[in-house]
C-alpha positions as CSV (number, residue, x, y, z in Angstrom):
1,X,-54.1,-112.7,7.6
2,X,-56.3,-112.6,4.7
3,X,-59.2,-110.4,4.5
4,X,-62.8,-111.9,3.1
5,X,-64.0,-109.5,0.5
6,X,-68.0,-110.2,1.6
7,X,-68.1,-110.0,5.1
8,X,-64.6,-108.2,5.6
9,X,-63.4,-110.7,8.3
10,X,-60.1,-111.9,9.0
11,X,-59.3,-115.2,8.6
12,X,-57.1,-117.8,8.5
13,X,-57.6,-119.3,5.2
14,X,-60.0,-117.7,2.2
15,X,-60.7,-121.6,0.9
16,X,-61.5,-122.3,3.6
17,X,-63.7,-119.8,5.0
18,X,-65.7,-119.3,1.5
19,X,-68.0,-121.9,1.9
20,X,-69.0,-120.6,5.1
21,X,-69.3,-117.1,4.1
22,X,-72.2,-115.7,5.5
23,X,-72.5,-112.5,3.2
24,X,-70.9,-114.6,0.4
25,X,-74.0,-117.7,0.8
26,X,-76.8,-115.3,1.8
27,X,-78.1,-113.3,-1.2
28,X,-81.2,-111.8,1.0
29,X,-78.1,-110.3,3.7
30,X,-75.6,-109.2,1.0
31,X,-78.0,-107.6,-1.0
32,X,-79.6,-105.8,2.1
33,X,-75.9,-104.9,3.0
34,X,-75.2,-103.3,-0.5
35,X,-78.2,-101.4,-0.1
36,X,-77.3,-99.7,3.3
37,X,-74.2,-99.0,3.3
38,X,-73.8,-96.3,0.5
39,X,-77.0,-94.9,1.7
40,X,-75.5,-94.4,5.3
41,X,-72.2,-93.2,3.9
42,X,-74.5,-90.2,2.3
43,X,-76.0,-89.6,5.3
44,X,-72.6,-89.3,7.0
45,X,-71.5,-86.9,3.9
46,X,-75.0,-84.7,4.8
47,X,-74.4,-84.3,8.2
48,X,-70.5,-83.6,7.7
49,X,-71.5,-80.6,5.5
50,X,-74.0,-79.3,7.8
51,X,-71.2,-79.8,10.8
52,X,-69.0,-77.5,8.2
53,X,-71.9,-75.1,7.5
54,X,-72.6,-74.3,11.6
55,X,-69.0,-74.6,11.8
56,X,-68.5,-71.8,9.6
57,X,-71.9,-69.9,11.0
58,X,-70.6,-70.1,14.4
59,X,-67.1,-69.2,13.5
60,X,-66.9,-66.9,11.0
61,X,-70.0,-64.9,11.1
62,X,-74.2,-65.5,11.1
63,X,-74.6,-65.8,8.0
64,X,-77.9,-66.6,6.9
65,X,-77.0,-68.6,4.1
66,X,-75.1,-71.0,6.4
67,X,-77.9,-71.5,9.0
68,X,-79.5,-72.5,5.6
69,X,-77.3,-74.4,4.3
70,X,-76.9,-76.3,7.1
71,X,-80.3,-77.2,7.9
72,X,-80.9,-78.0,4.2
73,X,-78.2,-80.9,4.7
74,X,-79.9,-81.6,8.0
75,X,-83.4,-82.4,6.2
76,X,-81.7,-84.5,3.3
77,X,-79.9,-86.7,6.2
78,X,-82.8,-87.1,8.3
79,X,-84.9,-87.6,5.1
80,X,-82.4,-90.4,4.5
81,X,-82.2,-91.8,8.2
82,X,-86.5,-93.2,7.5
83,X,-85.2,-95.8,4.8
84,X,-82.4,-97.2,7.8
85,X,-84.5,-99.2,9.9
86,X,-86.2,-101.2,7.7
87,X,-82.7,-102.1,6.1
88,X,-81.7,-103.0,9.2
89,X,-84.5,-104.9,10.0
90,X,-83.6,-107.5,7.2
91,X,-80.0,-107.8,8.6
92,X,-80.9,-108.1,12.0
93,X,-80.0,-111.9,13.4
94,X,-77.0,-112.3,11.4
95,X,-73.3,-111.8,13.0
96,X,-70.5,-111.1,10.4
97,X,-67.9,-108.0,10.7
98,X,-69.8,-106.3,8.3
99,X,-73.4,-106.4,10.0
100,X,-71.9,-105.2,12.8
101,X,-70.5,-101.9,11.3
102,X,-73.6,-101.1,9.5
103,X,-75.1,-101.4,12.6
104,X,-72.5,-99.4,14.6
105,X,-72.7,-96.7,11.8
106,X,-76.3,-96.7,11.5
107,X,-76.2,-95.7,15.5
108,X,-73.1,-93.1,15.2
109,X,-75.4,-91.4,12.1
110,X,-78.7,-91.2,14.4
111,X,-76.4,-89.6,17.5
112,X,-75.1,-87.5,14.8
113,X,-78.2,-86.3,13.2
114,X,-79.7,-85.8,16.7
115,X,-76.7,-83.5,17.9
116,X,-77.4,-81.7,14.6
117,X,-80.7,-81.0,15.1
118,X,-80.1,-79.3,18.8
119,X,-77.7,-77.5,17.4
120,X,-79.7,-76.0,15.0
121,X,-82.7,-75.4,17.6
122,X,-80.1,-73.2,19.8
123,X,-79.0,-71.6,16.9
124,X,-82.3,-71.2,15.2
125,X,-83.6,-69.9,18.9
126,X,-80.4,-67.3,18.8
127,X,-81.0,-66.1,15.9
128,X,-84.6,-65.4,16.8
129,X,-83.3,-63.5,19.7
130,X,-81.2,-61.3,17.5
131,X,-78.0,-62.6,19.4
């Protein structure tokens, strides 16, 4: 089955399905779809480098600069994560493949930037210690 390239359903026939493309007929949705989805695929990059940066704190040694490093990703993502709900706000209603994994990855980036974040407070409250 052929895939739409708007709304990344599957379906049975692209002629047919085209005029009833709701990314593909709906500037206001397409254009709030292009907007979020590179900016949540950043996010994702942040927070995967900050996941490597405690990684390697944890693992290999404290070092400072990786405590830093990490929460320096941390701050860009969550800096990031305020322009999300207003994006979703304009594609909120609409039901196409695509809305719902922007919606699913805005969610999995918010859990993720909130594990982040207690991570760093336990190991920002170690490393106070001196442990």
């Amino acid at each position: 089955m052929p895939e739409c390239p708007d709304c990344h359903s599957k379906v049975g026939s692209l002629p047919k399905h085209r005029p009833i493309c709701l990314v593909r007929n709906n500037k206001a949705l397409r254009d709030a779809l292009v907007a979020i989805e590179p900016l949540l695929k950043r996010m994702e990059d942040h927070l995967s480098a900050a996941y490597r940066a405690i990684a390697r704190y944890t693992q290999v040694g404290p070092h400072p600069m990786e405590y830093e490093v990490a929460h320096e990703e941390f701050t860009r993502a969550v800096a990031m994560l305020k322009k999300v709900p207003p994006l979703l706000e304009r594609i909120r209603g609409n039901m196409c493949e695509r809305v719902a994994a922007a919606n699913l990855n805005a969610n999995v980036v918010s859990m993720q930037a909130a594990e982040v974040r207690d991570i760093l407070a336990k190991l920002s409250a170690a490393k106070k210690r001196g442990t």
